[in-house]
Backbone bond lengths (Angstrom), bond angles and torsions (degrees), N, CA, C in turn:
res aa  C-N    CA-C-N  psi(-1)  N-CA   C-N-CA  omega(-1)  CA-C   N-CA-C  phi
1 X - - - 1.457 - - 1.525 111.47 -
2 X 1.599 113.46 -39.25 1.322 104.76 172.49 1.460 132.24 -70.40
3 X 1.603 112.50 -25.23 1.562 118.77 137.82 1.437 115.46 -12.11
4 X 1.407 98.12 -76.49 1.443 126.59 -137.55 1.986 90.11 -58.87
5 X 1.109 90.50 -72.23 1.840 106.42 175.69 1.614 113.23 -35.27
6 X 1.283 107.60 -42.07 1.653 87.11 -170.90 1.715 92.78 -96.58
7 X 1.027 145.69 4.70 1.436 141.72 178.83 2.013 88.42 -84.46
8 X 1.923 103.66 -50.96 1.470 84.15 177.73 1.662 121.03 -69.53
9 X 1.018 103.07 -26.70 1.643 99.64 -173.46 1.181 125.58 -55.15
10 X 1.450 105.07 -35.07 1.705 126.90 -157.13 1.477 86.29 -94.23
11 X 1.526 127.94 -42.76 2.108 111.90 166.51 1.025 107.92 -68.86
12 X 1.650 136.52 -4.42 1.613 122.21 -169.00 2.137 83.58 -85.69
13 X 0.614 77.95 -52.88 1.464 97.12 175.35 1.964 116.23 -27.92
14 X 1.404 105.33 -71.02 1.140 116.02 161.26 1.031 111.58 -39.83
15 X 1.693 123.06 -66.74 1.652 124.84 -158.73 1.612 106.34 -72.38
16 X 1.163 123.83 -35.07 1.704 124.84 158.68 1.338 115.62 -40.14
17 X 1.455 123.80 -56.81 1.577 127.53 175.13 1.470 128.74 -67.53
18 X 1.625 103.94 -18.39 1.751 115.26 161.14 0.769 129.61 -54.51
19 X 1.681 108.73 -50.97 1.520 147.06 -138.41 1.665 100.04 -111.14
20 X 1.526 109.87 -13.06 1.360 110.35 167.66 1.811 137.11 -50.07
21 X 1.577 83.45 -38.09 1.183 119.97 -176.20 1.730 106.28 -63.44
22 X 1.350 116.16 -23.56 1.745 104.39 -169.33 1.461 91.64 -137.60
23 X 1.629 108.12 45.90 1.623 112.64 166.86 1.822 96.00 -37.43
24 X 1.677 118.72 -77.49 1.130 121.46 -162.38 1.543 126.34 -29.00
25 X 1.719 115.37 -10.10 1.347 120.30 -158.64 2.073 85.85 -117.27
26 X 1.639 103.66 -54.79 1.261 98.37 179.54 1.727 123.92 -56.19
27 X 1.441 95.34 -46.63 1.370 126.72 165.68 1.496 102.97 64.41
28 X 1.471 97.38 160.26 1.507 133.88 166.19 1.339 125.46 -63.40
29 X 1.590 93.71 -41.63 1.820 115.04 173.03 1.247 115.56 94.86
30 X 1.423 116.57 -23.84 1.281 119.15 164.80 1.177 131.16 -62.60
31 X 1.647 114.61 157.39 1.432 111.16 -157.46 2.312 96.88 -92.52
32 X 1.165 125.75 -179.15 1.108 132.80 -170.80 1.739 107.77 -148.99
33 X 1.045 82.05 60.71 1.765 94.43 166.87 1.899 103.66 92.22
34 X 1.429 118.13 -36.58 1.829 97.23 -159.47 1.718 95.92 -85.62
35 X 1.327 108.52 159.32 1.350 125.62 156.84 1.102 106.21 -37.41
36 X 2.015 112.29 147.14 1.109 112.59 -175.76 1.488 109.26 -113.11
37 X 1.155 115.69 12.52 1.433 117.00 -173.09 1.856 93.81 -140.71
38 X 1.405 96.99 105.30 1.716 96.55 178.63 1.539 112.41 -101.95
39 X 1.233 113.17 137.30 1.068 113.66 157.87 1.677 142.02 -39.15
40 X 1.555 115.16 109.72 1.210 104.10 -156.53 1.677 121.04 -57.98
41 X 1.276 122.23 -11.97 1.201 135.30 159.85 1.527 120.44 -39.10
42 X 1.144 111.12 -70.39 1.442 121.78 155.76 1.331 142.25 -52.43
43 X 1.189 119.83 -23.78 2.041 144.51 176.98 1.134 87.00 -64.51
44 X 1.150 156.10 57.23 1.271 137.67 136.27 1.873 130.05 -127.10
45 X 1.723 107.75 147.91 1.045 132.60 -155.92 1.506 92.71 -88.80
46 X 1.193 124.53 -179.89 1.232 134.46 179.71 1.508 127.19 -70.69
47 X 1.051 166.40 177.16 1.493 164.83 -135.68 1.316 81.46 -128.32
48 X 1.108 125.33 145.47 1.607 141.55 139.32 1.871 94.10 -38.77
49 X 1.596 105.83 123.10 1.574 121.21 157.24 1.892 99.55 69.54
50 X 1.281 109.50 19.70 1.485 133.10 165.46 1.431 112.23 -71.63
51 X 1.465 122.12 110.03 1.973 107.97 175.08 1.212 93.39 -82.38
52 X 1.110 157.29 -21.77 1.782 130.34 -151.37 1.636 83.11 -92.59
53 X 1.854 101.39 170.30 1.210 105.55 -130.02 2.073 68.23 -158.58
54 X 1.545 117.15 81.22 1.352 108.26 -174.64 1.961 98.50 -100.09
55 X 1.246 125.37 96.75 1.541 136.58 154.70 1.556 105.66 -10.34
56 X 1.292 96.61 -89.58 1.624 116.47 -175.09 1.326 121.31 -43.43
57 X 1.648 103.40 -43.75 1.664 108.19 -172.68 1.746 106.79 -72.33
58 X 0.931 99.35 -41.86 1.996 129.59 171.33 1.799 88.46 -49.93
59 X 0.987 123.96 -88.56 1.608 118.22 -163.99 1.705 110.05 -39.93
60 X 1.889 109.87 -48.60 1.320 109.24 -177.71 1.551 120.42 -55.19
61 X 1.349 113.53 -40.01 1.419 125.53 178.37 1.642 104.17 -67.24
62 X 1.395 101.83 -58.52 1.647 98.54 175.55 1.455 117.86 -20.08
63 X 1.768 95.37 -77.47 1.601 107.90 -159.57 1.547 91.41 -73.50
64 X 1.640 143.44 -59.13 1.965 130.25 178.35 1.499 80.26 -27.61
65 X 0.979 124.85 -92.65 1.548 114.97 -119.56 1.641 116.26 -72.37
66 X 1.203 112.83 -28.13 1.669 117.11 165.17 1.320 117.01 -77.02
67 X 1.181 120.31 -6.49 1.544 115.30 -174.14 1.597 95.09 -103.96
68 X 1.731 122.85 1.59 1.332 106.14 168.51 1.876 97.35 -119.86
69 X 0.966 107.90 -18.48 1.920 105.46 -178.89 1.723 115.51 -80.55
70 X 0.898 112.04 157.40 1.649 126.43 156.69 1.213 98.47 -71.70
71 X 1.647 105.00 136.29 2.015 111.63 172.12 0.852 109.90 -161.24
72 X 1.469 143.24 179.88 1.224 154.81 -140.46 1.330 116.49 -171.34
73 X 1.361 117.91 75.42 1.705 124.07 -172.79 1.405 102.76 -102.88
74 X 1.761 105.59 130.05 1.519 106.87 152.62 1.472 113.83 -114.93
75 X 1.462 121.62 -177.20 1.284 143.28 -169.67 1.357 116.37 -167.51
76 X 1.791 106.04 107.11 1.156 111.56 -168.52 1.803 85.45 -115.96
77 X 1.477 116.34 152.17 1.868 144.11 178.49 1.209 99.65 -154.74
78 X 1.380 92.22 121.39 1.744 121.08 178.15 1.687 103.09 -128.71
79 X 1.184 117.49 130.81 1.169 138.78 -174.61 1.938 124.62 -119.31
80 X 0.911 128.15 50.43 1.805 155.97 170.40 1.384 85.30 -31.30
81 X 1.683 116.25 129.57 1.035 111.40 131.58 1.966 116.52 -151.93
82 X 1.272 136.20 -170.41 1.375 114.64 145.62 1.370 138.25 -93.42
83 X 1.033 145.89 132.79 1.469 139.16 161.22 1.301 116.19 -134.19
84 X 1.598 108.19 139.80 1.605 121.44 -152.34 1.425 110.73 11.92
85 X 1.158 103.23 76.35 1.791 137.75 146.77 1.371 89.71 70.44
86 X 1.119 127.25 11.54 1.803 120.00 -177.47 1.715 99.48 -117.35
87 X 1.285 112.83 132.52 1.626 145.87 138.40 1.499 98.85 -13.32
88 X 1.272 108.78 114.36 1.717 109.51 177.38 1.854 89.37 -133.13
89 X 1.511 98.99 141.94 1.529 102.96 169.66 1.718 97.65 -141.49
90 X 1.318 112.29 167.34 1.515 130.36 164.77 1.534 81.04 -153.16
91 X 1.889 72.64 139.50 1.895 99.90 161.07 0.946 94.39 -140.16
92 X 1.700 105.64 150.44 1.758 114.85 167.12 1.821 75.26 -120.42
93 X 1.705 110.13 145.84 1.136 110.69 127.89 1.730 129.01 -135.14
94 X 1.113 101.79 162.21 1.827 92.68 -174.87 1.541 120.55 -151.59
95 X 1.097 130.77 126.43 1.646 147.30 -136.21 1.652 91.17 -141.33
96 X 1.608 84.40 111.83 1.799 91.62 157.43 1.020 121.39 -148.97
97 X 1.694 128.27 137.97 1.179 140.49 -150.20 1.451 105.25 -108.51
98 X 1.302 125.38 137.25 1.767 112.86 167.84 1.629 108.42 -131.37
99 X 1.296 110.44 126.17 1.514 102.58 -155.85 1.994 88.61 -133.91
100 X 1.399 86.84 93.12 1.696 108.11 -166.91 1.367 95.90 -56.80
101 X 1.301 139.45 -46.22 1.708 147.96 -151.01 1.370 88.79 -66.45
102 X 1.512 128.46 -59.49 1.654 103.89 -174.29 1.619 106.84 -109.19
103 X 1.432 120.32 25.45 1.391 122.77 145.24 1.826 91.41 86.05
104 X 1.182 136.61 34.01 1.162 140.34 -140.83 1.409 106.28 -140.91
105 X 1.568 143.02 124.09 1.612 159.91 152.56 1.013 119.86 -94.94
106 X 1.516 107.14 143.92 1.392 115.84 -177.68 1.630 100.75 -148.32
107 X 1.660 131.38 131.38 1.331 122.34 -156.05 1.650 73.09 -155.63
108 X 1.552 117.80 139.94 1.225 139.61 -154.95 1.878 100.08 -158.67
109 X 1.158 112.88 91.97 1.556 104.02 166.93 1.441 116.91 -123.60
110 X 1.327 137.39 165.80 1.156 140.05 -169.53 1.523 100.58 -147.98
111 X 1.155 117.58 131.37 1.659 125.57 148.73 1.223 114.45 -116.91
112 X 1.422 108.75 144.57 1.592 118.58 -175.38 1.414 95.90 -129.50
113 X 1.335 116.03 127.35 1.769 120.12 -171.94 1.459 95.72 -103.97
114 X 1.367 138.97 167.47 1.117 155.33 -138.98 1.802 103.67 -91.85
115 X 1.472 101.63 -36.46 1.301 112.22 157.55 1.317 141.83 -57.16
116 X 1.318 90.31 -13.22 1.822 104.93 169.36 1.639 100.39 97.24
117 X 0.923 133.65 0.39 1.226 153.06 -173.36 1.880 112.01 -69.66
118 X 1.279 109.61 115.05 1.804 90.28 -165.16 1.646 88.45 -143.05
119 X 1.545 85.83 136.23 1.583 98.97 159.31 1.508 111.18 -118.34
120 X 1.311 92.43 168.23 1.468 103.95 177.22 1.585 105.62 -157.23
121 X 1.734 102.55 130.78 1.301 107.05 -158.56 2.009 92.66 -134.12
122 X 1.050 114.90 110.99 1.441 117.63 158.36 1.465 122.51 -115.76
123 X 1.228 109.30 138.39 1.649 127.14 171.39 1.182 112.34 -105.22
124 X 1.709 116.14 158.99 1.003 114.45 173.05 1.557 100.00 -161.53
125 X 1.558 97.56 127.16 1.608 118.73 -169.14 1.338 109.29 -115.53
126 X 1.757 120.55 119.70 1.087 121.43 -171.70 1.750 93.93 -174.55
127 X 1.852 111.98 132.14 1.372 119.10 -169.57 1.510 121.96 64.99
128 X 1.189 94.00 8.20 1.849 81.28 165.99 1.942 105.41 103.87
129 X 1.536 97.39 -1.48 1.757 114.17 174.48 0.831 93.41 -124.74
130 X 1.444 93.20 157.18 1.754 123.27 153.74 2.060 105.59 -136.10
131 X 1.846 81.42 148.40 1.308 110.74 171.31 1.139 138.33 -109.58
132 X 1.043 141.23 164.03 1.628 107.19 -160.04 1.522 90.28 -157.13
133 X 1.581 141.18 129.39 1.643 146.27 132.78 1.124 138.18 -83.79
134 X 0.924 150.80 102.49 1.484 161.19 -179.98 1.278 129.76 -93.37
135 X 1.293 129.89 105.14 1.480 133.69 -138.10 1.958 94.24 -126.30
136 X 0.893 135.49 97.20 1.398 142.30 157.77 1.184 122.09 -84.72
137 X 1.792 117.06 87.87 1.739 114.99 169.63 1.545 109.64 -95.91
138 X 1.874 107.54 124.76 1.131 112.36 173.90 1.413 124.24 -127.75
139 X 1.307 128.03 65.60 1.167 156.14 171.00 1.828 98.37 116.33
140 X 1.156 99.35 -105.09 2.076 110.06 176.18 1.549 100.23 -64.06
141 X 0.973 107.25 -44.45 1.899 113.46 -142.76 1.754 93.09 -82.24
142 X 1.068 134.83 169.11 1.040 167.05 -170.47 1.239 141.05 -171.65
143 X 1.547 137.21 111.85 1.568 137.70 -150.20 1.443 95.65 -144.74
144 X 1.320 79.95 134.60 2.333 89.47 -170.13 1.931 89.04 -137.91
145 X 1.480 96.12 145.62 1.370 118.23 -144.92 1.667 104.67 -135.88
146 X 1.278 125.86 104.78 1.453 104.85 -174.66 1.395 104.82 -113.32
147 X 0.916 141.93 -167.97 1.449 154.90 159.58 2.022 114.86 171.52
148 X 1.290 100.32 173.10 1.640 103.47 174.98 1.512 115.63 -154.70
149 X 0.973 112.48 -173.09 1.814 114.21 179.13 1.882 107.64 -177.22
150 X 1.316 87.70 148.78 1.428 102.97 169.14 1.602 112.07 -98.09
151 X 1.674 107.38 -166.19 1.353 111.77 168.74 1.318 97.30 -82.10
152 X 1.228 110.67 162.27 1.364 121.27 12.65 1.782 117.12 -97.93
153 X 1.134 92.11 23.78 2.201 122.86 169.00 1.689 83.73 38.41
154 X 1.512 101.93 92.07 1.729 98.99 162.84 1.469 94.90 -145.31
155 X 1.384 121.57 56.36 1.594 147.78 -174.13 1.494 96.41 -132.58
156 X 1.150 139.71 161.84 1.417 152.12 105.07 1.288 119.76 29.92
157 X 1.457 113.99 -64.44 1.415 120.58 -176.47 1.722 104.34 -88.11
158 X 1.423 89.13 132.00 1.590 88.91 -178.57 1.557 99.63 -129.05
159 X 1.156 117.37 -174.05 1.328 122.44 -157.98 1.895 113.08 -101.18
160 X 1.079 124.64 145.12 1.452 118.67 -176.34 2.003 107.94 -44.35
161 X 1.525 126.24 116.40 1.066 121.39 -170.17 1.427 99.33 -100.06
162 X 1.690 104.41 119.12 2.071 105.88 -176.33 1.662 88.73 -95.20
163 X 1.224 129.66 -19.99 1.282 118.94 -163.75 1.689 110.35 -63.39
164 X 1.758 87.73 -37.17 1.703 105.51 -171.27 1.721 121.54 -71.86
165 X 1.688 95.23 1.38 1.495 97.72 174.87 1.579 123.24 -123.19
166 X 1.097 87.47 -3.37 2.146 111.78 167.42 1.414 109.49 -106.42
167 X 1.488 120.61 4.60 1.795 124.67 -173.91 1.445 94.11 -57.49
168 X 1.318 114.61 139.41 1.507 137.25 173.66 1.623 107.54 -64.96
169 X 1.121 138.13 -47.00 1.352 154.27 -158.35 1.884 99.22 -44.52
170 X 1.456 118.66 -34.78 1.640 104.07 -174.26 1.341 92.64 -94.47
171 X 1.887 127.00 -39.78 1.619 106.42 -178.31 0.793 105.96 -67.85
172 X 1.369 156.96 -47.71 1.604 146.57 -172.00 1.813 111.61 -45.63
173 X 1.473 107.41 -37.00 1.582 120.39 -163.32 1.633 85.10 -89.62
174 X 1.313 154.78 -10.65 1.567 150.47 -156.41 2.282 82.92 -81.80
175 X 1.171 107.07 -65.08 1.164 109.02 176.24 1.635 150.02 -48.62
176 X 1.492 90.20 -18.73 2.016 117.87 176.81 1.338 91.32 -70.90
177 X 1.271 106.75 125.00 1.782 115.85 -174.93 1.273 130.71 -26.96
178 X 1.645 88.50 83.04 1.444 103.28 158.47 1.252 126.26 -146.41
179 X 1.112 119.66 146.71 1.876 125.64 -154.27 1.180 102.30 -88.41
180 X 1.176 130.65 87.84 1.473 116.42 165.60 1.958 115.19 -69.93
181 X 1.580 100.25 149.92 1.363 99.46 172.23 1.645 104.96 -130.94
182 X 1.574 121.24 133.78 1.315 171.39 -170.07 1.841 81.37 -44.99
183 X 0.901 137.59 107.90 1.625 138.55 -175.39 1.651 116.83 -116.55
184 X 1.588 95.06 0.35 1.518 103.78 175.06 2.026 117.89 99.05
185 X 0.869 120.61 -169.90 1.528 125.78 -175.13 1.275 117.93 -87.74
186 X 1.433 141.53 142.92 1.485 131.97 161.95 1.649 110.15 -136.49
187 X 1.085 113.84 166.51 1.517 99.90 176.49 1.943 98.94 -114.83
188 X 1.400 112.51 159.01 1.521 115.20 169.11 1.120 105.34 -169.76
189 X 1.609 107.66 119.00 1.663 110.28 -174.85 1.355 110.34 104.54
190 X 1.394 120.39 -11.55 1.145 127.76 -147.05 1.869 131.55 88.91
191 X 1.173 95.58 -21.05 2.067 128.21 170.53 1.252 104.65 -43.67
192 X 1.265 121.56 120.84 1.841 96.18 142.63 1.504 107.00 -80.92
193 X 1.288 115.20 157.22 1.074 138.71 -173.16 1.914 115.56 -144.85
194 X 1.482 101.88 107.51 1.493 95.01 159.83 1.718 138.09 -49.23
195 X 1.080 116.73 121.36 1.615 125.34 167.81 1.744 109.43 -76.36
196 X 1.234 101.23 124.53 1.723 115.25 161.82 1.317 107.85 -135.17
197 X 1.273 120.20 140.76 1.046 146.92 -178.77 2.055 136.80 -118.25
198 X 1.169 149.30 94.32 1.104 170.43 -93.59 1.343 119.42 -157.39
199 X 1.900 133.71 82.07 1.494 110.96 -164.62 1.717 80.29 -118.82
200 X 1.817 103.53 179.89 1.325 96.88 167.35 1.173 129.19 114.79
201 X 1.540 149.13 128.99 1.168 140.63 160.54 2.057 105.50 -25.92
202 X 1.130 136.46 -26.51 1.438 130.74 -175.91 1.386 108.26 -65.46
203 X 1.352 115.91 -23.91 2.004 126.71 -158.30 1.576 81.72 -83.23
204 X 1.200 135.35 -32.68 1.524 134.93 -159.24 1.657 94.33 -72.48
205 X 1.704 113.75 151.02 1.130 114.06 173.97 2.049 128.74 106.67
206 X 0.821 90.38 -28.67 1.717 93.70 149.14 1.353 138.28 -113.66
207 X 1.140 139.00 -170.61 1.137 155.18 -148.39 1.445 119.98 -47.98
208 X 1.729 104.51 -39.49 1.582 96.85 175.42 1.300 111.13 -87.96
209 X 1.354 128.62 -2.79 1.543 110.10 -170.61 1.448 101.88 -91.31
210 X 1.230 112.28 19.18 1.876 112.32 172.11 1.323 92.15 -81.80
211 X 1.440 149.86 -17.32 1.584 161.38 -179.59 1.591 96.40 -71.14
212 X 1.653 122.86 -37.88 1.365 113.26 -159.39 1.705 94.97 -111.55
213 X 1.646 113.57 -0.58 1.492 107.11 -173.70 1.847 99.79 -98.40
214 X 1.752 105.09 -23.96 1.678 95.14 -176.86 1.442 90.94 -87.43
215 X 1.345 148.45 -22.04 1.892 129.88 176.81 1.680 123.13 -78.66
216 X 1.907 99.22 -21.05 1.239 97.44 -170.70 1.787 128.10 -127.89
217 X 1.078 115.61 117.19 1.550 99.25 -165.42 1.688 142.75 -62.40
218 X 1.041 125.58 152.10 1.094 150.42 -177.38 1.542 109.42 -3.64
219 X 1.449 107.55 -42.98 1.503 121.02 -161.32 1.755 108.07 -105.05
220 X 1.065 115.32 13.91 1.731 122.32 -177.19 1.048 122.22 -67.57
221 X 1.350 132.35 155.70 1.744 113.34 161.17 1.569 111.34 -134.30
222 X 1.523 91.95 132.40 1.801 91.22 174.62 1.770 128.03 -49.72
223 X 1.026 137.97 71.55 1.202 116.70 149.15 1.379 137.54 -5.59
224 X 0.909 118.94 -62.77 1.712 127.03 -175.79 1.556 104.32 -173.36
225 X 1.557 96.42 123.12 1.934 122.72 162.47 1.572 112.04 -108.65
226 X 1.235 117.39 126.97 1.446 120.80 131.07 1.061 122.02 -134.42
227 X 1.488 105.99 176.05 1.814 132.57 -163.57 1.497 96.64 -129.69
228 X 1.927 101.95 141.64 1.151 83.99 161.41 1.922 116.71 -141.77
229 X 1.050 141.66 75.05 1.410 124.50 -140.16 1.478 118.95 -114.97
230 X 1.241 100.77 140.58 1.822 115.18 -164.60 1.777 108.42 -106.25
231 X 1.209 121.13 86.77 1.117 124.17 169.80 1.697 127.38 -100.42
232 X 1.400 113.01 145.22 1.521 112.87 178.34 1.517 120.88 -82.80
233 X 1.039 91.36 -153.39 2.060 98.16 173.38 0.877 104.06 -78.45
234 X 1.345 123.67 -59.65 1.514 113.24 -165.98 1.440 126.70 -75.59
235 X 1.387 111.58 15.36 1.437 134.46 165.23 1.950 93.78 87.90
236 X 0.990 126.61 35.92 1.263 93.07 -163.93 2.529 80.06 -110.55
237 X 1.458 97.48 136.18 1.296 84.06 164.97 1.290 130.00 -85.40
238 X 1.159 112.46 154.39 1.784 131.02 -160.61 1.492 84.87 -92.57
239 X 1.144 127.27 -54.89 1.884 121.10 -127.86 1.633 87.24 -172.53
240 X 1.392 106.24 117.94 1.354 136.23 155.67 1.468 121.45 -91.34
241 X 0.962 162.80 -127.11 1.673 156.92 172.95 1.596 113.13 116.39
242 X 0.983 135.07 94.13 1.297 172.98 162.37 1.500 124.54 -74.81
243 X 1.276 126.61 102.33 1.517 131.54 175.83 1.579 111.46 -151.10
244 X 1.889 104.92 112.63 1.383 110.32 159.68 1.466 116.18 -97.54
245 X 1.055 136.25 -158.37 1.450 158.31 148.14 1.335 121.78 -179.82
246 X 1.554 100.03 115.02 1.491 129.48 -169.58 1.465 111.56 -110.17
247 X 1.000 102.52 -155.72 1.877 111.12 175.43 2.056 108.02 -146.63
248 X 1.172 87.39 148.87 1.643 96.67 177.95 1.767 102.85 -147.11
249 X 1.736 105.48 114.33 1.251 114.38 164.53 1.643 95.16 61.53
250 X 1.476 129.49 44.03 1.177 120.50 174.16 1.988 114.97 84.57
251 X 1.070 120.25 -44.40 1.181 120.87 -155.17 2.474 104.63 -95.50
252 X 0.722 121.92 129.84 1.548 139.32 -162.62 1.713 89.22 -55.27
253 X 1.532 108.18 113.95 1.786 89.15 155.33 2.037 100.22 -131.68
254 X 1.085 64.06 171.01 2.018 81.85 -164.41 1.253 114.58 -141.80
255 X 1.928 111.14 106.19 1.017 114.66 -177.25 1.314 125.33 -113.99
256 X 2.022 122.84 131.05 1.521 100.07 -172.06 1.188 94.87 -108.52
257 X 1.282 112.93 -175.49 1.496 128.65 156.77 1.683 111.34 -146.36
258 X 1.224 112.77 162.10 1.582 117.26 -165.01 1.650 104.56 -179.96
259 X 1.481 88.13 116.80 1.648 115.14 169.28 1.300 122.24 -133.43
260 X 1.376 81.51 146.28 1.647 79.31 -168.46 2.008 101.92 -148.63
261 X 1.658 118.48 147.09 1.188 124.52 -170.57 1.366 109.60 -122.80
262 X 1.555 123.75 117.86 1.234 123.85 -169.56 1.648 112.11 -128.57
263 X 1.163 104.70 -177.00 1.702 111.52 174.81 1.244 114.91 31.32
264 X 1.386 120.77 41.95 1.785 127.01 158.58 1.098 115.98 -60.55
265 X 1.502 95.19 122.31 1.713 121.21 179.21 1.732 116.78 65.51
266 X 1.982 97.32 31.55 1.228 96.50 -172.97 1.908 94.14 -157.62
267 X 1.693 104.26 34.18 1.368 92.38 -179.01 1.432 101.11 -119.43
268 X 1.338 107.20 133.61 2.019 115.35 166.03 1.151 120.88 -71.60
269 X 1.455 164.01 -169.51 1.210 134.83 48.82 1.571 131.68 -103.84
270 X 1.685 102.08 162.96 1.362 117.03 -160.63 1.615 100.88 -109.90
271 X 0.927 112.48 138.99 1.010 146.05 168.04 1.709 102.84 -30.01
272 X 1.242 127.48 117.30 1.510 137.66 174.56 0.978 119.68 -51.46
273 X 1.495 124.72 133.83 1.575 125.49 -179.60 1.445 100.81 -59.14
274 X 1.245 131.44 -44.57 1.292 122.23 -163.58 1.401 113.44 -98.46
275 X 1.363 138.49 11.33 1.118 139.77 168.70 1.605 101.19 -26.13
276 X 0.994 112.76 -79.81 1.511 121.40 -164.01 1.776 118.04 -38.04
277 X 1.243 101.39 -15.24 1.379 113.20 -178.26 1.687 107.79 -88.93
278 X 1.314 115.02 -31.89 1.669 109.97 178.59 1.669 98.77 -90.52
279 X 1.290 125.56 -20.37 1.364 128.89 -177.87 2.241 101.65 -59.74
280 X 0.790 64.71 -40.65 2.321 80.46 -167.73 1.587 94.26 -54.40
């Protein structure tokens, strides 16, 4: 078991220093200057088949309306690059559900390092606890890790964070000069949802390219950025989509990112098969 722990600790470790890179998406949770209580007048996203393209009104609706619905956001970052003539990738992805009706979290992330090396870490916050699994596959072998904690949680295990996935910091940055263009209608969820679209040295400059400033050095040059983002009426965004490709030390790396917010005011969760195992 004491194996087991520092093999997980030392990947909790890794996936913290990946994942550094898209604080703005994992987030702090804290707010960055706007009011936190908007007027419902104002919370709103664009009209279905609407070209204007309002930042601010988009963030207010964003954060009103998820901070009162049940939802289901993931966030997948993939990181491409070469080294000695071989295809190198890292992905983190991570899915968390908040299902306000029975007061209940569920936060599911995975990193996979280039080595083939994968963790998988889910929590689950419900009554005033949290539980926590930790799954480390490293080639054959496999080591799963449970533990939990209460308040006042000033241990390791911390509690499912909803603040850190509605943080204002990337809608506020959608607006820092960049041109969005009007891409037409889509539906998701059943929603219509406006398409905008973003190519260009202009996409450079907010929140996710802190993902391409901690992998890539100082002296790089973008090749090609776009943006791509699907928001509803009620401003809340559906689908973020993110793609640079730069250079590091000569060799092509290519970084995406992709979020996306689903099943508002229509997400459960149940209670973990294995609860009982971090409970012991």
């Amino acid at each position: 078991m004491l194996l087991e722990r520092r093999h997980l600790s030392l990947a909790l470790v890794v996936l913290l220093t990946a994942s550094a890179g898209c604080s703005g998406l994992f987030g702090s949770g804290t707010g960055t200057g706007t009011p936190d209580t908007p007027t419902s007048a104002d919370a709103n996203g664009p009209a279905p088949g609407s070209s204007g393209f309002d930042a601010a009104a988009i963030e207010r609706g964003h954060f009103e309306t998820l901070s009162n619905s049940s939802f289901t956001t993931s966030l997948s970052f993939q990181l491409s690059t070469a080294r000695d003539a071989e295809n190198r990738s890292v992905f983190i992805n991570r899915t968390v559900a908040i299902d306000r009706e029975s007061d209940r979290s569920l936060a599911s992330g995975e990193l996979v390092q280039a080595s083939g090396d994968t963790l998988v870490t889910t929590t689950y916050t419900a009554d005033g606890t949290t539980a926590e699994r930790r799954v480390l596959t490293r080639g054959d072998e496999e080591m799963t890790d449970y533990r939990a904690a209460s308040p006042p949680y000033d241990g390791p295990v911390q509690p499912v964070n909803e603040s850190s996935v509605i943080d204002r910091s990337l809608l506020q940055s959608l607006g820092s000069d960049i041109k969005w263009t009007y891409a037409g209608t889509e539906t998701v969820d059943g929603d219509s949802v406006s398409r905008f679209e973003a190519t260009g040295s202009n996409v450079t400059g907010f929140t996710a390219d802190d993902a391409v400033a901690t992998n890539v050095s100082a002296n790089e040059t973008t090749d090609s950025a776009s943006a791509t983002v699907l928001v509803d009426e009620d401003g809340v965004v559906r689908s973020f989509q993110y793609r640079v490709t730069t250079e590091r030390d000569g060799q092509p790396v290519t970084v995406t990112l992709s979020l996306s917010v689903s099943q508002v005011d229509d997400t459960t969760v149940a209670e973990p098969v294995w609860l009982s195992e971090a409970e012991n």
